[in-house]
Structures are given as structure tokens and as C-alpha cells.
C-alpha positions as CSV (number, residue, x, y, z in Angstrom):
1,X,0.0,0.0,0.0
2,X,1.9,3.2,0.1
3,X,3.0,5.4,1.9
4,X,2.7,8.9,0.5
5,X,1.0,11.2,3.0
6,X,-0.8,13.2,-0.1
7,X,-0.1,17.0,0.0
8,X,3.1,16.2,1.7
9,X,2.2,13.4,-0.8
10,X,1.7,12.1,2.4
11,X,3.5,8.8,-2.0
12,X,4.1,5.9,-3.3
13,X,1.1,4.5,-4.7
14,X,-1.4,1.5,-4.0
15,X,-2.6,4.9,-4.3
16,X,-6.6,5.2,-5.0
17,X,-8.7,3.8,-6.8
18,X,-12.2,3.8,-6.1
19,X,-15.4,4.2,-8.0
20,X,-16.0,7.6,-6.5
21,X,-18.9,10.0,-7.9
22,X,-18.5,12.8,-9.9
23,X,-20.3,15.8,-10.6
24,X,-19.4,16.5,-15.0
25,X,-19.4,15.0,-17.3
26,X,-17.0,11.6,-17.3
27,X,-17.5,9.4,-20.1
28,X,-18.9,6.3,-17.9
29,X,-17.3,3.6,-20.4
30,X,-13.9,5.4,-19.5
31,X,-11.7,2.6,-18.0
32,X,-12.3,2.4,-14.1
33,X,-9.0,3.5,-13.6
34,X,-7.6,6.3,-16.0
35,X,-9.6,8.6,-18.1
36,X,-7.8,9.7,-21.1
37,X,-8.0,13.2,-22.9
38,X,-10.5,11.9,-25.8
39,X,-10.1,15.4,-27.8
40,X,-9.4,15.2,-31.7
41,X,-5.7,14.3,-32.2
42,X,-4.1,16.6,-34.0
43,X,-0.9,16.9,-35.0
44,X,1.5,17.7,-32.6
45,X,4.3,20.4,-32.7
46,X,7.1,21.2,-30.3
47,X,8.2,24.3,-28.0
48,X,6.6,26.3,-25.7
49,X,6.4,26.2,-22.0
50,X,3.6,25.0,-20.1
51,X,3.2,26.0,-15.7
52,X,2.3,23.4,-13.8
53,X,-0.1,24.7,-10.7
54,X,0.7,23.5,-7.4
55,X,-1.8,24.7,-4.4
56,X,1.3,24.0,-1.4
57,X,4.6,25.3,-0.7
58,X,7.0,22.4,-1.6
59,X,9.9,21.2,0.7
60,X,12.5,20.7,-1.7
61,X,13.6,17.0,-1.4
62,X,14.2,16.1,-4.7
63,X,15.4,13.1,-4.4
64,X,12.9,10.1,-4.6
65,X,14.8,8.3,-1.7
66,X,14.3,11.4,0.6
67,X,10.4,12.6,-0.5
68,X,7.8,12.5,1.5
69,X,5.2,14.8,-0.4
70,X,3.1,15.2,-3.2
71,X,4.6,18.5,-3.2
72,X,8.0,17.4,-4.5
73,X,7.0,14.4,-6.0
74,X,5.5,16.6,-8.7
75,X,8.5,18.2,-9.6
76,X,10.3,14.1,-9.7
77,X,7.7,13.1,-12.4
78,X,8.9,15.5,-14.8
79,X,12.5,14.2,-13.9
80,X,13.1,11.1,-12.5
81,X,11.8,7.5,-13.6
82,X,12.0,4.7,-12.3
83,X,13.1,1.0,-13.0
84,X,9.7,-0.4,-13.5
85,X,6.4,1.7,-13.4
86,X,2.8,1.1,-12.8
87,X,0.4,0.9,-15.9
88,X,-2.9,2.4,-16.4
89,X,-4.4,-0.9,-14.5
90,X,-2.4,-0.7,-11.6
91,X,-0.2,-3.6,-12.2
92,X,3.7,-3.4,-12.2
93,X,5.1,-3.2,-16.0
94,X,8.6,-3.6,-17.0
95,X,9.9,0.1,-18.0
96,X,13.8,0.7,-17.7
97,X,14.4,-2.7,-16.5
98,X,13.5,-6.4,-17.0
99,X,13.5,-9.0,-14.6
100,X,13.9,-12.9,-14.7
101,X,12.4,-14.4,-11.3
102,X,13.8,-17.8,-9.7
103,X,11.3,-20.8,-9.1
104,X,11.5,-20.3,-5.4
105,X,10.9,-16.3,-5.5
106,X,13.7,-15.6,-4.0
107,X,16.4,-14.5,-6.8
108,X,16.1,-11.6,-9.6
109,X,17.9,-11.2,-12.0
110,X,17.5,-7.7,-13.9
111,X,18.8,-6.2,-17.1
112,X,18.6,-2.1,-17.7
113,X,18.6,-0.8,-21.0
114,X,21.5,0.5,-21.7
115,X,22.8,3.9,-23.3
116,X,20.4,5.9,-20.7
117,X,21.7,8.9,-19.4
118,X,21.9,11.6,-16.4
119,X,21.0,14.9,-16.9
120,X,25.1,15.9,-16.4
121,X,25.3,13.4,-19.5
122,X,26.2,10.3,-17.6
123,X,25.4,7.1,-18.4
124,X,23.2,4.7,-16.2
125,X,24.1,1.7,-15.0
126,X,22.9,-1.1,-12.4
127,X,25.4,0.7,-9.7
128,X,23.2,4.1,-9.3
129,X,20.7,1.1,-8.2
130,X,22.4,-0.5,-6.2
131,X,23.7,2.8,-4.7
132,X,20.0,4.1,-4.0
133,X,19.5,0.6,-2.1
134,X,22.4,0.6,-0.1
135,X,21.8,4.4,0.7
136,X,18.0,3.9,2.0
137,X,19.6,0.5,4.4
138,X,22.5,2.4,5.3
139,X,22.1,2.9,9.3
140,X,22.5,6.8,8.9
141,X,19.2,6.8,6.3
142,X,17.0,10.0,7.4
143,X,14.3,9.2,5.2
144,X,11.3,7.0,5.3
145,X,11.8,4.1,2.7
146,X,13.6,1.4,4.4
147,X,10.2,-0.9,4.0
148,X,11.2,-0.8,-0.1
149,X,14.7,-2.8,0.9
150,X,14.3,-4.2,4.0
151,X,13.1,-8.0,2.1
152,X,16.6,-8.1,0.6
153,X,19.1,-10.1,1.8
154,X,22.0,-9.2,4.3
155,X,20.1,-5.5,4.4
156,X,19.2,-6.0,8.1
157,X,22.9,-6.7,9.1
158,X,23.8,-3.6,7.0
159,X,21.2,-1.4,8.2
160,X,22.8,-2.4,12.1
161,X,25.9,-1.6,11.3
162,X,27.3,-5.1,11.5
163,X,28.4,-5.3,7.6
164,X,29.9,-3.4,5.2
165,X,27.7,-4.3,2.2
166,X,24.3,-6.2,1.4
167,X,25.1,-9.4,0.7
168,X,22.1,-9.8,-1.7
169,X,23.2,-7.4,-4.3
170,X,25.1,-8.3,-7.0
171,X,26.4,-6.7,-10.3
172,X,27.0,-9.0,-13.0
173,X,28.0,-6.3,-15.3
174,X,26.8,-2.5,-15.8
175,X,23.3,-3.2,-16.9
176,X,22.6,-6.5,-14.9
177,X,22.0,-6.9,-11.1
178,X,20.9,-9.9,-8.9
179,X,19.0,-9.1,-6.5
180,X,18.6,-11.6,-3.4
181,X,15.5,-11.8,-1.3
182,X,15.4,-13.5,2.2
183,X,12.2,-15.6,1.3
184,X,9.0,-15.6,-1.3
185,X,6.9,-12.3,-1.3
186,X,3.9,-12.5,-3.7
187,X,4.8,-8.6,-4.2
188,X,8.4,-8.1,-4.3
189,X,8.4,-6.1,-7.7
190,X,5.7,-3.9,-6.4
191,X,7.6,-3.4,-3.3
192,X,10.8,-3.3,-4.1
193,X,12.9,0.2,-4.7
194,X,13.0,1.1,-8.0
195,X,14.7,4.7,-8.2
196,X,18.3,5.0,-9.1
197,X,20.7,7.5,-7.5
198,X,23.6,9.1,-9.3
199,X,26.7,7.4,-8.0
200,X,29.0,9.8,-8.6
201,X,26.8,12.9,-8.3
202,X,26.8,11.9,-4.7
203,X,30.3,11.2,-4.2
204,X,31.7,12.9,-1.0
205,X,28.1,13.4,0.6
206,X,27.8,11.5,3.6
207,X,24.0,9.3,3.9
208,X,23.4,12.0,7.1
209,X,24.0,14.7,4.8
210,X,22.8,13.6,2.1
211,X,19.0,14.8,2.9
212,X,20.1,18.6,3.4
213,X,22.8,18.6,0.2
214,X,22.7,20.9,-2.7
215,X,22.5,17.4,-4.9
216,X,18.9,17.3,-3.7
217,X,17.6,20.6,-2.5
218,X,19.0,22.9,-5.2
219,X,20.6,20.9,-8.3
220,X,18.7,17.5,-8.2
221,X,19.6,15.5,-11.8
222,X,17.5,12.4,-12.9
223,X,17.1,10.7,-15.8
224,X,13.5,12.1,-17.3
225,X,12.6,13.9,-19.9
226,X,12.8,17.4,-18.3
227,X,16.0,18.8,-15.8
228,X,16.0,21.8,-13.6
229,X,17.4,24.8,-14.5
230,X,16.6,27.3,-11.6
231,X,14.9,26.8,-7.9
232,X,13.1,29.5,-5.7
233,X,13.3,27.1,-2.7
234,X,9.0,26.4,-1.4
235,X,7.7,28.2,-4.4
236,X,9.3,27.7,-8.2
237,X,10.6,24.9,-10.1
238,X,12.0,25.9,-13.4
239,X,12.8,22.7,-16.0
240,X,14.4,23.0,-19.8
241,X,13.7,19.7,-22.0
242,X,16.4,17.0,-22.0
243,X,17.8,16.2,-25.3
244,X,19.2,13.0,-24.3
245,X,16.4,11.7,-22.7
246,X,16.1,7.8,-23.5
247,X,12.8,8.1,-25.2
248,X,13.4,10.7,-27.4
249,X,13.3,14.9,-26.7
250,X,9.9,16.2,-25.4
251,X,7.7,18.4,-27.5
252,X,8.0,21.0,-24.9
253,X,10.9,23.8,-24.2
254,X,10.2,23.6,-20.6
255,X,7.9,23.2,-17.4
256,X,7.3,25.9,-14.9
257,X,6.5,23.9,-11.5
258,X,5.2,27.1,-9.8
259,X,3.1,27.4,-6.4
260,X,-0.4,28.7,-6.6
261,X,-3.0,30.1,-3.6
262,X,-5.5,27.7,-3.8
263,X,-7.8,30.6,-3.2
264,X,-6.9,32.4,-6.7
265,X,-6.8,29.5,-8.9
266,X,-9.9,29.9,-10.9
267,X,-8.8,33.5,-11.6
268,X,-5.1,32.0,-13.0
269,X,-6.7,29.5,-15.1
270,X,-9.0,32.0,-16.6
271,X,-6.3,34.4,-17.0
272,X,-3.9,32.1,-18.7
273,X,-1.6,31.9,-15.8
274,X,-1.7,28.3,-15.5
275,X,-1.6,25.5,-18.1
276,X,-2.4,22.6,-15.8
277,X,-2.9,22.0,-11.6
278,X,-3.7,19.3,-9.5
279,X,-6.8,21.4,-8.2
280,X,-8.5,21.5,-4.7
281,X,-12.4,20.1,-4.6
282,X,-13.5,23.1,-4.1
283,X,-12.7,25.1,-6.8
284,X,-14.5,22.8,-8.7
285,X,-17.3,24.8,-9.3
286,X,-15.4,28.0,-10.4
287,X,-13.6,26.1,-13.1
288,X,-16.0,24.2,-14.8
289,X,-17.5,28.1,-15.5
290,X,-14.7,28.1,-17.5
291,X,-14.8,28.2,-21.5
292,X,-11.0,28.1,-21.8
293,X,-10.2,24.9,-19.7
294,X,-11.4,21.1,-19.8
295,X,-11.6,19.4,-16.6
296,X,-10.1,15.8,-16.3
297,X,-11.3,13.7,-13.3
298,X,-10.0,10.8,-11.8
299,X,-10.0,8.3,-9.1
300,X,-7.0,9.3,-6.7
301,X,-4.8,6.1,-5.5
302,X,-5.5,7.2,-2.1
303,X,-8.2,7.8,1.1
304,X,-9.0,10.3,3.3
305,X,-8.7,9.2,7.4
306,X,-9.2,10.9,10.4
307,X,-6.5,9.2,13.1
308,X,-6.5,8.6,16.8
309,X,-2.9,9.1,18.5
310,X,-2.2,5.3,20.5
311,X,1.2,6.4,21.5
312,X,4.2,7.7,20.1
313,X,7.5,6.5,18.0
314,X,10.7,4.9,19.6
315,X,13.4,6.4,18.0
316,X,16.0,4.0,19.6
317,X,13.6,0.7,19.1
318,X,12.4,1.7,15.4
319,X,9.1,0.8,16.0
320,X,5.6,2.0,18.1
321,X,4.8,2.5,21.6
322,X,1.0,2.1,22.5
323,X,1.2,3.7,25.6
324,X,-2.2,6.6,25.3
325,X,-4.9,5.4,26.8
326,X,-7.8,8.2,25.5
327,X,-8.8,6.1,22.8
328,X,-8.2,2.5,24.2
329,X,-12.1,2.2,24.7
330,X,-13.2,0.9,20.9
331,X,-16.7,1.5,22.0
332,X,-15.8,5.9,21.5
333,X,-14.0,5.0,18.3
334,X,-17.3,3.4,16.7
335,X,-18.9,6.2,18.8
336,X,-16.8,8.7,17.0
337,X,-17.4,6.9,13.5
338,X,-21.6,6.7,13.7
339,X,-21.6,10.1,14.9
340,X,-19.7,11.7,11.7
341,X,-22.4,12.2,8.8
342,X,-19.6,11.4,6.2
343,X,-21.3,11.8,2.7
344,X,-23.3,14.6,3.6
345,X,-20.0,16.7,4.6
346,X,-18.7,15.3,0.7
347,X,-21.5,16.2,-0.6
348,X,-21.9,19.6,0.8
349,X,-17.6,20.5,1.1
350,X,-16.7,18.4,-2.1
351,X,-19.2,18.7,-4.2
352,X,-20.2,14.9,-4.6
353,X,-16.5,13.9,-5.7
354,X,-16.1,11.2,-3.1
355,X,-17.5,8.4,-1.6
356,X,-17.4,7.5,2.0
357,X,-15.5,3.8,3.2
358,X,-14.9,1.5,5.5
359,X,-11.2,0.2,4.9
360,X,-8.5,1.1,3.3
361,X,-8.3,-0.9,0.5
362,X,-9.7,0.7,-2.6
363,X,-13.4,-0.1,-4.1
364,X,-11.8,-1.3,-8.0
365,X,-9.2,-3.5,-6.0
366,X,-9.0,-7.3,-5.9
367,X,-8.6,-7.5,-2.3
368,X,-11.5,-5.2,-1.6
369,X,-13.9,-7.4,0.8
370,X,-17.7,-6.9,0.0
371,X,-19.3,-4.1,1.7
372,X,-21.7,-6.9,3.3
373,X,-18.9,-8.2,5.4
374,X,-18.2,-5.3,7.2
375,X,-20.2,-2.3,9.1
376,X,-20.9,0.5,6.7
377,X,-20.7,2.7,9.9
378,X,-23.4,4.4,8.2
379,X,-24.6,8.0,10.2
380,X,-26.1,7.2,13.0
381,X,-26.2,9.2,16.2
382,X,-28.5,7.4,18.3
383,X,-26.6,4.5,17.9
384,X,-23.1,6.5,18.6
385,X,-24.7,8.1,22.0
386,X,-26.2,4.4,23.0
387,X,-22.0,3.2,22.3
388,X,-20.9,6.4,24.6
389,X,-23.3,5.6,27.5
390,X,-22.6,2.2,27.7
391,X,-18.9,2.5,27.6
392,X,-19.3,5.1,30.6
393,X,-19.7,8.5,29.2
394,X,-21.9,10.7,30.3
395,X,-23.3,14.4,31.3
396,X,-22.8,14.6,34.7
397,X,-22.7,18.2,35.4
398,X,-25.5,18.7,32.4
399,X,-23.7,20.8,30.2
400,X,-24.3,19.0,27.1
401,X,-20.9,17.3,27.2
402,X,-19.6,14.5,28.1
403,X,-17.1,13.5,31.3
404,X,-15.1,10.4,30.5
405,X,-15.7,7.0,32.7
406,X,-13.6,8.3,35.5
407,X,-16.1,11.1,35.6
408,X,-13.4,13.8,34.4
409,X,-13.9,16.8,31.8
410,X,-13.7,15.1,28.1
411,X,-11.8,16.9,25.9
412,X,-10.8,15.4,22.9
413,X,-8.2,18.1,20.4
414,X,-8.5,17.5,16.6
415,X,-5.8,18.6,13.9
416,X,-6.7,19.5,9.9
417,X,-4.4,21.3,7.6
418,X,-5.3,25.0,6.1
419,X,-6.2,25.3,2.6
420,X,-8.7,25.4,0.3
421,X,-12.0,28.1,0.9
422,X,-14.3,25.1,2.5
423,X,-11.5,24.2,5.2
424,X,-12.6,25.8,8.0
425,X,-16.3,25.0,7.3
426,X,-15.8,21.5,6.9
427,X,-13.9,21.2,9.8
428,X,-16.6,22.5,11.8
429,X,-19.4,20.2,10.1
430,X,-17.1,17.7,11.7
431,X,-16.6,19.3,15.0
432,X,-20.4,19.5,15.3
433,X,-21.3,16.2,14.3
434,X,-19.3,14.8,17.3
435,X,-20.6,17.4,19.5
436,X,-24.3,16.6,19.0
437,X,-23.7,13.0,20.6
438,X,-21.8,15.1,23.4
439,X,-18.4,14.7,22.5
440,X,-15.9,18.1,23.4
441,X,-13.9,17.9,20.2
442,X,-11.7,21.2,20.0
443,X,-9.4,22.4,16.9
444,X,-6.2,22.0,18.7
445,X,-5.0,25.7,19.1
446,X,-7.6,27.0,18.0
447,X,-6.7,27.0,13.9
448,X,-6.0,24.9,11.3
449,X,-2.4,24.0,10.5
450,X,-0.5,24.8,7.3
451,X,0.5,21.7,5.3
452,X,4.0,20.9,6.4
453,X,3.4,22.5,10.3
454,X,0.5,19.6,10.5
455,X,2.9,16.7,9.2
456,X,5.8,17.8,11.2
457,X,3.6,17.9,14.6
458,X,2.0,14.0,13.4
459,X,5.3,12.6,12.5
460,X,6.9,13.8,15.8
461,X,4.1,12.6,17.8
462,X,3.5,16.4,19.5
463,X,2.0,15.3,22.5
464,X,-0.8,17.9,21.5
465,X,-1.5,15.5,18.7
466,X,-4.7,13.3,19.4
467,X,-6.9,13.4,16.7
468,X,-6.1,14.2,13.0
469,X,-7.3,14.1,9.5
470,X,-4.8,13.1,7.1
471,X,-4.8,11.3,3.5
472,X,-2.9,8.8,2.3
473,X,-1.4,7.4,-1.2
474,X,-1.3,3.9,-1.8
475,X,0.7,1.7,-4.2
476,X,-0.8,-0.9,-6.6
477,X,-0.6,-3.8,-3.8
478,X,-2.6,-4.1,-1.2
479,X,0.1,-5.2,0.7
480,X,-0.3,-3.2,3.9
481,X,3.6,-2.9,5.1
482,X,5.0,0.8,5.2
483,X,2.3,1.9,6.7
484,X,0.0,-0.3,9.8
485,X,3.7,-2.3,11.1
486,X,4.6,-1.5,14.7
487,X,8.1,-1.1,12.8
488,X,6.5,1.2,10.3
489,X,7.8,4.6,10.9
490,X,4.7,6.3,8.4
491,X,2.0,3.9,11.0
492,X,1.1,7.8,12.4
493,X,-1.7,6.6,14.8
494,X,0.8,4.0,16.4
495,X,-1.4,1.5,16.6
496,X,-0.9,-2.3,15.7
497,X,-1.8,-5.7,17.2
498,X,-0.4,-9.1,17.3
499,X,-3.0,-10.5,14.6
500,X,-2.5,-7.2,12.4
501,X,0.9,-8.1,12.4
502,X,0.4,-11.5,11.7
503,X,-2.3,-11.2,8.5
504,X,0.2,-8.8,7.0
505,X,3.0,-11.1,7.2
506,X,0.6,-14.0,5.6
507,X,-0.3,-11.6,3.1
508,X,3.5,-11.7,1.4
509,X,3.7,-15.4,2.5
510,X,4.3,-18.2,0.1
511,X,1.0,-19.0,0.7
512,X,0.2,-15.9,-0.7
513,X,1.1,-16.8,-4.0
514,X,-2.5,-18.9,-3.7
515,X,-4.1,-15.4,-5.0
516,X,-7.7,-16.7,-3.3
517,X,-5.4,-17.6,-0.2
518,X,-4.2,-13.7,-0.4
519,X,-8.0,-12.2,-1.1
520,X,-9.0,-14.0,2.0
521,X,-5.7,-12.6,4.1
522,X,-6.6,-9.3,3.7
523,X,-10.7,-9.6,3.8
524,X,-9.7,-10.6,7.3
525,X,-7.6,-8.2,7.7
526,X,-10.2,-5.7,6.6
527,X,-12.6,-7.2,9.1
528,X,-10.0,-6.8,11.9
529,X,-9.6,-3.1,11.2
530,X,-13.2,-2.3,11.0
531,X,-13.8,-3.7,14.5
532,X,-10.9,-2.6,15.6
533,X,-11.6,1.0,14.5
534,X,-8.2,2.1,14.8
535,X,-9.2,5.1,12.5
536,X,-12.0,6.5,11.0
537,X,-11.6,6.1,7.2
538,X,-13.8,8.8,5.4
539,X,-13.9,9.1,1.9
540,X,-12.1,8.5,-1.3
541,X,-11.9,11.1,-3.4
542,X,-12.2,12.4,-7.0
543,X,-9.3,14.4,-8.1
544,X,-9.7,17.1,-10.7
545,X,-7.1,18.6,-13.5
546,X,-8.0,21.6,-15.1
547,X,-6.1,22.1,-18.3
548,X,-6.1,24.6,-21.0
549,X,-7.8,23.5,-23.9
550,X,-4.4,24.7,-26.1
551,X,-2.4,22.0,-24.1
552,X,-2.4,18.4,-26.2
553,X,-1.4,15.2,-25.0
554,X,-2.6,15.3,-21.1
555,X,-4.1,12.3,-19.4
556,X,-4.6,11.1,-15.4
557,X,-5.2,8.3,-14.3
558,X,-5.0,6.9,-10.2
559,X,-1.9,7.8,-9.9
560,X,-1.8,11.3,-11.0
561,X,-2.3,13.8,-13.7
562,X,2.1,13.7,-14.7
563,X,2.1,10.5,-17.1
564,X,4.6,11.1,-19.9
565,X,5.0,14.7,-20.0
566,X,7.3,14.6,-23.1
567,X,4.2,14.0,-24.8
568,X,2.6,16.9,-23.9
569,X,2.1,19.9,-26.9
570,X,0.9,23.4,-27.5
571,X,-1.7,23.7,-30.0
572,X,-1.0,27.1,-31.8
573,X,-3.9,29.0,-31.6
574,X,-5.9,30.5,-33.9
């Protein structure tokens, strides 16, 4: 599953998919997962430059081993690729590299093409790969990738400390590698890290320093079809085509990655300002006015949550502490969940382009269980104030609010991120659905958070933290590691149990290559999690690209609206 928190892409990818509503007009025949831009091909013609809207300051880690973001993954489509990609139907395709897979699962053998080169004009080979790999085990690794490596042999040694190289990497020569695993995992291609790293370029640059270097904050290289030429660090990404590209030179001169308020982006699009954006809900209505723009929807590869805080991270032990005791009650978490009139606040906030869940597996996916199997957790507040009495909350002093069991004051602090003109509204929709079953649920310091003050306080466990709505990216496996482990450093609510532990290890089992053996892994799964409410799931969500009708060759599909960018044109106009 991934492990992108979305708009700090909180990425990787068994990002969305879902069979989520929309409000215009999507061509229903459209594949369930990508909708592609079904205007009259004409023919194309190079140059121009087209900006690229983004509605967040960005961090600058552009380095796929280091980002954590949507924000700079962006800018990493137009200039990184990777080994292998996901196609259009979420499986994982063969792209830079091939692979040959032993009987027993265990060894890989992979060929790169070769003649591929950097953006400083050198060429690829199957060490940058093996360099990426060692530097995400490497024990001085600040990033948060380690679950991409961590199945190849001899990488746990290396990642203590207690050996100087992973003794299941091999090069054969500069396009082949051998890659050892330490047993059969149905989804070791779709797990497995897949981004090179200049060698060289890096050369000198210690792992601890690596996430702070020039090499990624202000001259990051890759091997796609665009290269930056010029950074304003949080707000402007300036990219020139690559001639050398592997695929042949872009149509395009350039992209503009460029950071937008949210707030004006109608007014930009209408204005010409802006060629294409990965656009907030709510603007939805405002561009679709729009006579200059079309509007591409699509499923996101993700979901929407709302998180209780179980405990906090141990940096020394790598994995989670359970040790909060507000939400150890399960009886308030389905309180909490029958209270919250999901589709009404999509509906109302969103404009229809979601659909409320249960799990966190997508709708489309094979491993989705039946919406029979589980409770819909449909609105229901007599049933969440029946849950809240009987677990021992209740108005003692008559205010309207509940005391907890002990018969203290009950107040419960939530966390949202700023943005968008329906933020603050929605958040209070939410706030009041909990406090009409009697729950005290506060905006923790009184305002919303900006995007990266929000993450920081969630990843570092702020002990103000308790309650928080976040969204995740998924990858194209349903395989649940990176992000519900107790070892998993992105498992934010820190919360896990011996069985969750267990079903997700028999999910990668060799059992698991029985694919009805799997589906029934992870329906149980499923079922553990939606008794166990360790977070509310909410919604998956529709995502929306407007796009001037002058530029050619865009489509989107789950896992964004940046899919082959050299293909993109500028009709001249007339």
C-alpha cells in the first residue's frame, strides 16, 4: 500500500482507486482507472512552455529516496523515472528494467537498457541502483523508505551496522543486477525500490547529509525527460527539456512547477496563468464556469482518514509504543465513526466527488472485501450516543458534554491542515457532528495547520496530537507494510496488534502466491480493522485537473495527472 502522506504526498502508490462519484461529465465507459483526454488528435508540434499549478509550498527534497510529499514528487515526475512503473491498471510493468524471477521467489535477476543517461550526461548503470539501495539500508538513512529494501538479503545486518555491504546485491555487469531476497513475497516487484541515485553525483556526501545537500535541494539530476534549470526554494521549479532523454526529446521547451494560492486558482486558469494544476475540490465549481479549460477527473490512489494518536514513536527501538490510553475504549472509536455524517460533509464541502469507506483498501481493488462483510458505519447518532453511554460516558454536570468513565472533563483536540475556501467550514461540520452525541472535540490551538506545520507535529508525535485528518497514497498492492507495522515509521496513529501483524505477514507469504489464499488474508484483515476501528476512514476522493484547452497530450489516471510529460504539446492558436 503506500506510503505517500498526499499533500506532503503524504507517495508511493497502492494509491486510490475507487469508484468515486463525480459531478461533470465523465465518459462512464472510461476505463475504471484512467480517463484519457479523448479530444481530436491533431498533429503535434514542439516548443513552448507550459506552468504546472501547485496549491502547497513544496519542501524541496528532490530526491525520490528522501520525499515524503506530493509536493516534490511533482516536480520528480517530470524528472526522475524509475526502473519499473505502474500501468494504467495498476499492475507493475517492466519500463527501464526487465526481470527474470527464480522458481523459489527468492532471486532476480534484472537487465537495464543500456545507453540511458543523467542529466550531467552520464550514463546509467545497475550501480546508481544498487547505490540508491544501499543508501535507504545504510544505518544513517534519514528518510522514510527502508520498508522498499528491508526484504533483501543481508540488508538488516547492513542497516545495524554489522556489515559493510548487502550481501544480496550483486552486479554482473553495468546493466545487470541480482537481486537476493530473504524468502518468497507474492509482491516483491511492487515493493521493491526502484529509483536509481547518481553514484557519482553523490560522491563525498555522507547518507546523514545527504537529505540537506545541494545534490537534492537545489541541483537534483534524474534521468527524465525534463532537468531543472533554476529553484526559488517552497515556491518555483524551473525545468528545460532534456535532449538526451532515453525516449526521445519532449515536445515541450520547458515546465514551470510554480506554487499557486488555492484561493486564486480559478482567476489563474482563466487568466492564462496556468496551463495545468492538480486542483483543490473546491474550486470545482469555479472552473467548470470556465470556457478556456477542460476538466479531467479521476479516481485518486488514495483515502482520506481521520487518526487517533495510540502512542508515540521509539526512535531508539524503530518501531511504536501504544502507551495513550484516551482512545483504548473501541466503544468511542465506533462512537466517533456513527456520529460523523460522512457523505453529507462530501457532498456539501466536495461537491459529490467522493464516496465514504470503510477500509483502506480501494473499491476497484482485488482484495477489496464486500461491503456486506463489514459495518458501513453508516450515520447514525442514536446509535453513537447508546455506544458512549454504555462504555461510561456521560453528562454529569448537564452541560451538554460528556465526562469520560472516571467522571473527568472530556476533551478530545483534533488537527486539519489550512487550505482550500471550505476548510474551515468542513472542519466545523465535523466538529459538530461529534458534539451533538456530546463529544468536546476542539481544533487544537484553536486553527488549522499549514501543510508541512500539520505533518511535522503528526510525525513527531507532539503530544498535542490526538486526533487528525490526514490522506494517504497507496501503491498498486494491497500489501499493507510501510504503513499499519509496529516497525513502520509512516504507521502515524501507532497502533498495531499481534494478529494485524500477523495477517500482514501472511499476506507476502508463500502461501500468498494462492491469489484466493491472499484475497481472503486481507478480507480478514479488513474485518480486523473495521472492528478494531483504529481510524475512521472517510472518503475516497475524485481528483480534478484543469487544463487549457491549447495544451495536447494530457491524461490522469489513479496515480496522478504527470504521465509522460514529453508527450505533452501546445496547439498554436488561432
Amino acid at each position: 500500500m503506500n506510503r505517500n502522506p498526499i499533500g506532503r504526498m503524504m507517495v508511493m502508490l497502492l494509491t486510490v482507486a475507487g469508484m468515486l462519484s463525480a459531478c461533470s461529465g465523465s465518459d462512464s465507459g472510461s476505463n475504471t482507472y484512467t480517463m484519457h483526454n479523448t479530444e481530436t488528435k491533431l498533429d503535434a508540434r514542439a516548443g513552448g512552455v507550459v506552468t504546472y499549478g501547485y496549491t502547497a509550498p513544496f519542501q524541496g527534497l528532490f530526491e525520490p529516496a528522501f520525499s515524503e510529499g506530493e509536493d516534490d514528487t511533482q516536480v520528480l515526475e517530470f524528472i526522475t523515472e524509475p526502473m519499473f512503473k505502474g500501468g494504467d491498471d495498476l499492475t507493475t510493468v517492466p519500463h527501464i528494467a526487465t526481470w527474470q524471477e527464480s522458481e523459489d521467489h527468492t532471486v532476480f535477476t534484472f537487465k537495464i537498457k543500456p545507453g540511458i543517461r543523467w542529466h550531467n550526461g552520464e550514463e546509467l548503470t545497475v550501480e546508481d541502483w544498487k547505490f540508491a539501495i544501499e543508501t535507504i539500508a545504510h544505518p544513517d538513512y534519514t528518510g522514510s523508505r527502508y520498508y522498499s529494501v528491508e526484504m533483501i538479503k543481508g540488508v538488516e545486518a547492513y542497516h545495524q551496522g554489522e556489515a559493510s555491504d548487502i550481501t544480496g546485491i550483486r552486479v554482473l555487469d553495468p546493466y545487470t543486477l541480482r537481486i537476493t531476497v530473504t524468502g518468497a513475497r507474492v509482491n516483491t516487484i511492487d515493493t521493491l525500490w526502484s529509483y536509481p541515485m547518481n553514484k557519482e553525483y553523490y560522491a563525498g556526501v555522507d547518507v546523514k547529509d545527504m537529505q540537506d545537500s545541494e545534490q537534492v535541494r537545489t541541483r537534483p539530476i534524474g534521468i527524465g525527460p525534463f532537468q531543472v534549470t533554476d529553484i526559488q526554494p517552497g515556491q518555483r521549479v524551473e525545468m528545460k527539456r532534456f535532449d538526451q532523454y532515453h525516449q526521445g526529446k519532449a515536445l515541450l521547451d520547458g515546465i514551470n512547477y510554480t506554487v499557486v494560492d488555492e484561493k486564486t486558482i480559478t482567476a489563474q486558469f482563466q487568466n492564462q496563468l496556468l496551463d495545468i494544476a492538480s486542483a483543490p475540490r473546491d474550486a470545482y465549481q469555479g472552473l467548470r464556469k470556465l470556457d478556456n479549460i477542460r476538466i479531467l477527473e479521476s479516481p485518486e490512489l488514495s483515502y482520506e482518514y481521520i487518526g487517533f494518536k495510540f502512542g508515540h514513536w521509539d526512535e531508539e527501538k524503530q518501531e511504536i509504543v501504544m502507551d495513550n490510553p484516551k482512545f483504548s475504549d473501541k466503544r468511542l472509536r465506533k462512537a466517533m465513526y456513527y456520529a460523523l455524517d460522512r457523505q453529507g460533509i462530501i457532498n456539501e464541502f466536495s461537491y459529490g466527488l467522493g464516496t465514504a469507506i470503510e477500509t483502506p483498501v480501494p473499491s476497484t481493488s482485488w482484495a477489496k472485501i464486500p461491503d456486506a462483510a463489514i459495518d458501513p458505519y453508516e450515520y447514525n447518532p442514536l446509535k453513537a450516543r447508546t455506544l458512549l453511554d454504555e462504555a461510561g460516558y456521560s453528562d454529569i454536570d448537564g452541560d451538554g458534554l460528556r465526562e469520560d468513565p472516571q467522571g473527568q472533563k472530556l476533551v478530545i483536540h483534533y488537527d486539519s491542515m489550512s487550505g482550500g475556501q471550505s476548510a474551515e467550514a468542513r472542519t466545523a461540520a465535523i466538529l459538530q457532528d461529534w458534539r451533538e452525541v456530546g463529544l468536546d472535540v476542539r481544533l487544537n490551538g484553536g486553527a488549522l495547520k499549514d501543510m508541512n506545520t500539520f505533518y511535522e507535529a503528526v510525525e513527531q508525535d507532539d503530544p498535542s496530537i490526538e486526533l487528525f485528518n490526514g490522506v494517504w497514497g497507496l501503491s498498486n498492492d494491497p500489501d499493507p507494510s510501510g504503513l499499519w507495522r509496529k516497525q513502520d515509521l509512516w504507521n502515524y496513529p501507532r497502533w498495531s496488534s499481534d494478529r494485524n501483524e500477523a495477517l500482514i505477514k501472511d499476506g507476502i507469504s508463500m502461501r500468498a502466491y494462492d491469489s484466493e489464499y491472499r484475497k481472503q488474508v486481507y478480507y480478514e484483515w479488513q474485518q480486523l480493522l473495521n472492528e478494531e476501528v483504529p481510524m475512521l476512514f472517510f472518503a475516497e476522493r475524485q481528483s480534478i485537473t484543469p487544463v487549457q484547452k491549447r495544451v495536447q497530450g494530457v491524461r490522469v489516471n489513479a496515480f496522478g495527472n504527470i504521465i509522460e510529460p514529453q508527450n505533452w504539446w501546445i496547439e498554436e492558436q488561432s
